[in-house]
N, C-alpha and C positions, 0 to 999 in steps of 0.2 A: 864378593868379587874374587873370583880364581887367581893364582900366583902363579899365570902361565901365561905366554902370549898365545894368542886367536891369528891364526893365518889366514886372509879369504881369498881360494883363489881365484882371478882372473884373468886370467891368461889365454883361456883358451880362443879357439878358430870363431865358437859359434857360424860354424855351415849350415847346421840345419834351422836356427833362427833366422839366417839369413839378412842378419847386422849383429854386432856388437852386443850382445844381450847384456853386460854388465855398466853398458849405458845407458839402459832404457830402463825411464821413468816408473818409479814404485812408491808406492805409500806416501805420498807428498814429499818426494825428495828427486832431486832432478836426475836421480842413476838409482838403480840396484844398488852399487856398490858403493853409493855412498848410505843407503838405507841400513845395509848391512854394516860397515863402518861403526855406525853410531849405533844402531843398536848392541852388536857387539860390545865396543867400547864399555857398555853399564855393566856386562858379565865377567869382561877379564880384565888382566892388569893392563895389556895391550894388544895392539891391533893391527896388525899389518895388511895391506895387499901384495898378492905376487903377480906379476905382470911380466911381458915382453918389455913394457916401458912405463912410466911414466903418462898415464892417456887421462888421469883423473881432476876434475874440476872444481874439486874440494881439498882442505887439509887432510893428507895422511901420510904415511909411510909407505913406503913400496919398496918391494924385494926385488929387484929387476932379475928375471932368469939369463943365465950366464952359459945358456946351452942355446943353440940356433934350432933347434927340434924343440916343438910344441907337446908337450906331454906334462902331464901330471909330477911323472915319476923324476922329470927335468927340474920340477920345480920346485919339489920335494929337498931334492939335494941342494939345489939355489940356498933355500931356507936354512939347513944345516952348517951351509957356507959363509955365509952372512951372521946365523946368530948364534953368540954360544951359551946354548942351554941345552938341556940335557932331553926335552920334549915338547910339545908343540900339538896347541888345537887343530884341526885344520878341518874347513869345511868351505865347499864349492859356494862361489856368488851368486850360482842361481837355484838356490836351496833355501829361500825367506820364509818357510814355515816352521825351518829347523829350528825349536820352540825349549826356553829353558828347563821344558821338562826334559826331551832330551838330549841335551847337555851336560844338564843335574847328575842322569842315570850315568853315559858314561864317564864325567869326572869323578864320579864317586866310585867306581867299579876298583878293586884291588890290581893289580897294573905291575908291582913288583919283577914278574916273572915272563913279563910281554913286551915283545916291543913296539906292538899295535895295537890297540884299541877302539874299534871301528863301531859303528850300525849294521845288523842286521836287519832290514823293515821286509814287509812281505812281499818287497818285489823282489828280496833278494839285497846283498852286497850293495853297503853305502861308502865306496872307498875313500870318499870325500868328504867324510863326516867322521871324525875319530881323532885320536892322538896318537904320535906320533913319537918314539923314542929314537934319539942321537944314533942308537944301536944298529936302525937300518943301513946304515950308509955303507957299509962295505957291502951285502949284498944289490944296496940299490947301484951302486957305481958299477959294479963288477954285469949288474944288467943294463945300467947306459953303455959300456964299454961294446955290449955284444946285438945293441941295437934292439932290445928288447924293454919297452917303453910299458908294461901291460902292470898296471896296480894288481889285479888280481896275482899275478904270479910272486910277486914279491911279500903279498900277504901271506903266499904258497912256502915260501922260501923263510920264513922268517916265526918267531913267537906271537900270535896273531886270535886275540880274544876277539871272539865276533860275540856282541849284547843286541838279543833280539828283541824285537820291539813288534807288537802287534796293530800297529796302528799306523797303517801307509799315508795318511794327510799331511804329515806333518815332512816326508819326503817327496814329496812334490817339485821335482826339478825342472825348470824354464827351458825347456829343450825345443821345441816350436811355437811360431808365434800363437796357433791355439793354447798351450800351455799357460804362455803368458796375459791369455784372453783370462783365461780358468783362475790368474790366481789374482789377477786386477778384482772379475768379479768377486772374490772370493775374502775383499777388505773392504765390501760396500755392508 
């Protein structure tokens, strides 16, 4: 078990699933995000959700964002506000194939000299999948301040180890209800 807490977030709009994707039913568990939850749970010491609120129908913790704009990089700093530790898991609620292999990879990647630690898969930037150092927060505030909400740039801005991975299955994220057809099939 890692000695780090697991962020999951959900928070987001889901527009283009076109309902709540972090409440919809996976793997025998009445939500995504409580699937993720507990799986989680058995890899880190703990396990949060970040959220706009409180919307979840199981035991957990939630990070409430304490910014009125929907964004990632909102939520980011919520996390650093709330907890004081010096770094942090953090991987998207609709990412269930992201698989203790790679988790393994980058918990174990040397990290010292960075203060991001992300996925690279072959579609490219997995900004949602990586660790996270306390370190960001002054450039990440200084881009909420100026309205500039974009994880890539802040990865741009900052010490930012990108670990590639050759094998896009396991990135697979719930972004349309096809998506979510593809990965239901995809646990039979």
């Amino acid at each position: 078990m890692y000695k780090m807490s697991v962020i999951i977030f959900a928070g987001g709009k889901s527009s283009r699933m076109g309902k709540d994707k972090s409440q919809l039913a996976f793997a025998g568990y009445s939500s995504l995000s409580e699937y993720q939850y507990h799986r989680l749970g058995t890899l880190f010491e703990k396990v949060y959700l970040s959220a706009k609120s409180d919307k979840f129908e199981f035991g957990c913790e939630v990070i409430a964002d304490n910014y009125e704009v929907h964004s990632p990089l909102a939520a980011l700093i919520s996390v650093f506000e709330k907890l004081d530790v010096p770094e942090v898991f953090i991987l998207s609620v609709d990412a269930p194939f992201v698989d203790e292999h790679v988790i393994d990879t980058l918990m174990n990647e040397e990290r010292k000299e960075y203060d991001i630690v992300i996925a690279e898969s072959p579609n490219g930037l997995e900004p949602l999948c990586g660790i996270y150092r306390r370190s960001i927060l002054p450039e990440a505030t200084k881009m909420l301040k100026s309205d500039n909400h974009r994880l890539t740039t802040l990865l741009e801005n900052v010490e930012t180890k990108k670990v590639r991975f050759t094998d896009k299955e396991p990135f697979l994220n719930l972004n349309h209800p096809e998506e979510y057809q593809e990965a239901l099939r995809r646990l039979l």
